[in-house]
C-alpha positions in Angstrom: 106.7 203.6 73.5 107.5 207.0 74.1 104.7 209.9 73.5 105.5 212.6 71.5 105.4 215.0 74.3 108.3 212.5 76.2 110.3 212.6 72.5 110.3 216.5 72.7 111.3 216.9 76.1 114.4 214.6 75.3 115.3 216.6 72.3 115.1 219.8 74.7 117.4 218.1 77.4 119.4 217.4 74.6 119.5 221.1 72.8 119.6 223.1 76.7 122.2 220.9 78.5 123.8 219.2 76.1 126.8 218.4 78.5 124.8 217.8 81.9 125.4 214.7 83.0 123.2 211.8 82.8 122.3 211.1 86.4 121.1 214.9 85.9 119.8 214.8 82.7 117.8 211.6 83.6 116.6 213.3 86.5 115.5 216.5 85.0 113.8 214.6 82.3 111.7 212.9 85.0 110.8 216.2 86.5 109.6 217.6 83.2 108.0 214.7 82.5 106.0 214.8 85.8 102.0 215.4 86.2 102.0 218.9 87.1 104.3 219.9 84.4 102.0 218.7 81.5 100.6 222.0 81.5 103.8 223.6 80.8 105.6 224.0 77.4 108.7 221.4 77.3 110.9 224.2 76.8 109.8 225.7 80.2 109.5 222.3 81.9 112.7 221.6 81.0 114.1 225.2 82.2 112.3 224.7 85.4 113.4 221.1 86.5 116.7 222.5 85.2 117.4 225.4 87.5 115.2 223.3 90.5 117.9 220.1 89.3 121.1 222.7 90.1 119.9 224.6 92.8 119.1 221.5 94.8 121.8 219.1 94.2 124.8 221.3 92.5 124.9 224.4 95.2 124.7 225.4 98.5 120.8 226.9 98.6 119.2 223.9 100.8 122.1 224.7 103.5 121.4 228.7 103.2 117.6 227.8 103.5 118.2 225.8 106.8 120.6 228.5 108.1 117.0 231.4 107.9 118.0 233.0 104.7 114.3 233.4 103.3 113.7 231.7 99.4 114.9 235.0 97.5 117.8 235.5 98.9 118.7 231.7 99.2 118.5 232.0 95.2 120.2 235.5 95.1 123.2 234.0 96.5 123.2 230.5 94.5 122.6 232.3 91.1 126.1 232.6 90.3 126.9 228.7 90.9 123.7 227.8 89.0 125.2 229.9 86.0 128.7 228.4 86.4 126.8 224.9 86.5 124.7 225.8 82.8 128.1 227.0 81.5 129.8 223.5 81.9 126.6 221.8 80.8 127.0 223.7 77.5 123.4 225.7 78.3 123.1 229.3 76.0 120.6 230.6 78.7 121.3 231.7 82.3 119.4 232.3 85.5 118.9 235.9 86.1 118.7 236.7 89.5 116.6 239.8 89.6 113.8 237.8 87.8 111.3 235.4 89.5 111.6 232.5 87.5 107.6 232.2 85.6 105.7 229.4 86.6 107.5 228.1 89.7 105.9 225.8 91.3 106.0 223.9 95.0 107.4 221.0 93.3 109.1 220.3 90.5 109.5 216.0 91.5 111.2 213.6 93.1 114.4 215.0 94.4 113.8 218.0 92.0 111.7 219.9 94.6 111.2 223.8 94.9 110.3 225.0 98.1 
């Protein structure tokens, strides 16, 4: 049985991606779910595995990263395809580039990692 915690992150993947696909919403849901999330707000858990979710597996930021660009500018230059990728998943907020994300961590989970 799910806890209440696991219901409201669904009903956030559901409200802030409502068109992601389900290998990616499954995934992000697992990463929100994770242990060192629990601290977090679902909202923001969500937003975080989210953004981590795109930039990893929907744009070209791991290839930047292994070509020396340093973690800023890696996610200066795959802002734009992240926000193209939250427009197609039907998402009302967007990544702004300018701002540091709040409460990045190292890693967001399994095949959901920040840096």
């Amino acid at each position: 049985m799910a806890t209440e915690r696991q219901k409201r992150i669904l009903r956030v993947v559901t409200a802030t991606i409502p068109r992601a696909p389900f290998i990616d919403a499954e995934a992000i849901r697992e990463a929100a779910r994770s242990r060192h999330m629990r601290s977090l707000s679902p909202e923001t858990a969500v937003w975080l595995a989210t953004v981590a979710r795109i930039r990893h597996e929907h744009t070209d930021y791991d290839e930047l990263m292994d070509d020396g660009y340093d973690r800023d500018a890696a996610r200066f230059f795959v802002a734009d395809d992240i926000n193209a990728v939250l427009d197609r998943w039907g998402a009302r907020r967007r990544l702004d580039p300018t701002v540091a994300e709040e409460h990045e961590t190292e890693e967001i989970g399994e095949g959901v990692a920040e840096e």
